[in-house]
LUMTOR-90084 format. One line per field, with one value per residue (C-alpha): residue number from 1; residue in three letters; x, z, y. Coordinates in steps of 0.5 Angstrom, whole numbers, plus 500, padded with zeros to 3 digits. Example, Ala and Ser with C-alpha at 12.3 -4.5 7.8 and 13.67 -1.06 7.14 Angstrom:
# LUMTOR-90084
pos	[1,2]
code	[ALA,SER]
X	[525,527]
Z	[516,514]
Y	[491,498]
END
This chain:
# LUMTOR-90084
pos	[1,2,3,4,5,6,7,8,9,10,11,12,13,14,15,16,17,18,19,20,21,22,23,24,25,26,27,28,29,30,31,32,33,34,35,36,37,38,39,40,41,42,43,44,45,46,47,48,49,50,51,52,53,54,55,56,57,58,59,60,61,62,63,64,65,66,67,68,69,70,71,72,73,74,75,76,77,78,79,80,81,82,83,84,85,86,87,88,89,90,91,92,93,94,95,96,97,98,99,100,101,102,103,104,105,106,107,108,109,110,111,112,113,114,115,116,117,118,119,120,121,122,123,124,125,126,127,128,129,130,131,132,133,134,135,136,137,138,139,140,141,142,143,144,145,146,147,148,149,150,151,152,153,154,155,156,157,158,159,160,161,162,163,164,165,166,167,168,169,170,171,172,173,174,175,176,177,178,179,180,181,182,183,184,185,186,187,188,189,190,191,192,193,194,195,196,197,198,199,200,201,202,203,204,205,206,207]
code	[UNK,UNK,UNK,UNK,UNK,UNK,UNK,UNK,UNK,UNK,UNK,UNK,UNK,UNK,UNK,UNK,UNK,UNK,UNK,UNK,UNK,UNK,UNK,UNK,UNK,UNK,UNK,UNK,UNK,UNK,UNK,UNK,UNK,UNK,UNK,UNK,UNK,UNK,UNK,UNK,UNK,UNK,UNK,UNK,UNK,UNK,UNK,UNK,UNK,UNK,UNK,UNK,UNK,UNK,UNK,UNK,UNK,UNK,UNK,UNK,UNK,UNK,UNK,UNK,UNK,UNK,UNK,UNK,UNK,UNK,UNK,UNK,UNK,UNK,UNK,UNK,UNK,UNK,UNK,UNK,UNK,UNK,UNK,UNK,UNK,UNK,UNK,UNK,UNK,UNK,UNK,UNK,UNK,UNK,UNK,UNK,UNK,UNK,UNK,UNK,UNK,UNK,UNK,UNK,UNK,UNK,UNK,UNK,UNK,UNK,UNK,UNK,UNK,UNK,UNK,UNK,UNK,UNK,UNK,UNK,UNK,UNK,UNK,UNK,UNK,UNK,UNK,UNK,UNK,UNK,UNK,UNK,UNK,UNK,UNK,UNK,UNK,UNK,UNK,UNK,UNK,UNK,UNK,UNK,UNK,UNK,UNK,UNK,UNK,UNK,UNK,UNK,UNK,UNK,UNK,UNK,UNK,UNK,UNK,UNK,UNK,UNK,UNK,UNK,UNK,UNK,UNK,UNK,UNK,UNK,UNK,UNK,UNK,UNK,UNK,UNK,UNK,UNK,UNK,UNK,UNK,UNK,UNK,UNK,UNK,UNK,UNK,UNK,UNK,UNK,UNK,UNK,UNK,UNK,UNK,UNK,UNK,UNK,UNK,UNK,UNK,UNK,UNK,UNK,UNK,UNK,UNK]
X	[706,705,709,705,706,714,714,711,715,721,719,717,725,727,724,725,727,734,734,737,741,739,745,742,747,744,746,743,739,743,749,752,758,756,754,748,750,754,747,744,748,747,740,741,745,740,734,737,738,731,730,728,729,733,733,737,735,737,732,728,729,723,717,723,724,718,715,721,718,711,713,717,712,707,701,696,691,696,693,695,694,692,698,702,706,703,710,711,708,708,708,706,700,697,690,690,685,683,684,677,672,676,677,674,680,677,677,685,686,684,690,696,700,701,706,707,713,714,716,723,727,732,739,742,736,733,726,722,717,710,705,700,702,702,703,702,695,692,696,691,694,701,699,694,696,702,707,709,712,716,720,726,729,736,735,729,735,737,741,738,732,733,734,727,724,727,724,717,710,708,701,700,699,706,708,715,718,723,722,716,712,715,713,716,713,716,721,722,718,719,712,711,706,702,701,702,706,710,714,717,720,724,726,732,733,740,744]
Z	[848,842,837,831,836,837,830,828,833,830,824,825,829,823,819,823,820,823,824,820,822,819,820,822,822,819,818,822,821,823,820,815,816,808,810,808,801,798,801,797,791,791,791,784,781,782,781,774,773,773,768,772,772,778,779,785,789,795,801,799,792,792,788,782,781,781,776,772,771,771,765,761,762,760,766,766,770,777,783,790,796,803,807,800,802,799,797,792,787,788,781,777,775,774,776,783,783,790,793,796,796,793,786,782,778,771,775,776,770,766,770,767,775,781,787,794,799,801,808,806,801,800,797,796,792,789,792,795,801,801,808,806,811,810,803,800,800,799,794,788,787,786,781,777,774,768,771,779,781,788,794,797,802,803,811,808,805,809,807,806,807,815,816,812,816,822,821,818,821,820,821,816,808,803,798,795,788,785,779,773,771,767,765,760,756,755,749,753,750,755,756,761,765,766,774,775,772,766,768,775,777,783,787,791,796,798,802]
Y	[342,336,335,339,344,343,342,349,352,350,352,359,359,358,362,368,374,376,384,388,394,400,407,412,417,421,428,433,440,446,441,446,451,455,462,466,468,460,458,463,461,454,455,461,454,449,453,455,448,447,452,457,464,468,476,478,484,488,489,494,492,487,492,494,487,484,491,488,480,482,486,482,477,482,481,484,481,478,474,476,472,476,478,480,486,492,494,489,492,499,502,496,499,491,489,485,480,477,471,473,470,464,464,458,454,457,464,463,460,467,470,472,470,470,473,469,469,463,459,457,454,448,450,443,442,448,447,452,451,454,452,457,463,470,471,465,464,457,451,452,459,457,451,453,460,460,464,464,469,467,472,469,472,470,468,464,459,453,448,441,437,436,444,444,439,442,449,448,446,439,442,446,444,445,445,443,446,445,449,450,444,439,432,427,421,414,418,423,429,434,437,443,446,439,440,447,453,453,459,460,466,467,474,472,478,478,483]
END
């Protein structure tokens, strides 16, 4: 070795960045001991907190509901992704339109609505998972209509992020929310509905 060479090698010693020790002492999936129902309530809180309207029902109960939201928001014309139970909207006398073929955006966008299940949902957080299976459909239907009507069974509920990361399939597209659109500017004017529905409506089925 020369003595450029030595030189350089002692430089580079000296800067060398020692390594950091990062905890990983996370907390892991299945860590929780809350039962079914507080995790059902935590979740009822924090969707609240968003602003987000929550309307429990019982097994079975799901048609009633959902009938009951729809009317409120007096829809008429309601998206329905494939693999929606039929059930659901037995009695609603609405117009169902048809993810089939795939509706356009401004097609969407003339709905008063969509209905979807959903994968699961984070209690801690408030947030909802959709993968875009049965029920779900593809991400445009819960993005681009004003109002997401969205089922939550309560054994669906999970307690945080790595319990929700445990259960889903990397695989598969997701959506996370965590209550309606809303957005804010430099002098915190609350907007809503800029990057997806502005009014977001949660069945939470619980026994």
């Amino acid at each position: 070795m020369s003595a450029r060479e030595e030189v350089l090698a002692r430089i580079r010693r000296a800067q060398a960045v020692a390594d950091v020790v990062v905890p990983r002492a996370y907390r892991p999936a299945g860590a929780s001991t809350a039962s079914a129902a507080e995790l059902a309530t935590l979740l009822e809180d924090r969707l609240v907190e968003y602003k987000a309207t929550v309307t429990r029902c019982a097994p079975g109960g799901e048609a009633t509901a959902i009938k009951a939201v729809l009317a409120r928001h007096r829809v008429r014309r309601l998206v329905v992704p494939a693999g929606l139970p039929e059930e659901w909207l037995q009695g609603s006398g609405i117009e169902r339109v048809r993810d089939e073929p795939q509706l356009t955006p401004d097609q969407l966008d003339e709905t008063d609505g969509v209905v979807t299940a959903c994968a699961l949902a984070v209690a801690e957080t408030g947030t909802i998972v959709l993968d875009a299976g049965p029920g779900q459909g593809r991400r445009a239907l819960s993005l681009v209509p004003d109002l997401h009507v969205v089922v939550v069974r309560s054994d669906q509920v999970v307690a945080g992020l790595p319990d929700a990361l445990a259960g889903l399939e990397p695989t598969r597209p997701q959506t996370w929310i965590s209550g309606p659109s809303a957005t804010s500017d430099i002098e915190l004017d609350r907007v809503e509905g800029v990057h997806g529905p502005r009014r977001l409506e949660v069945v939470l089925v619980t026994a």
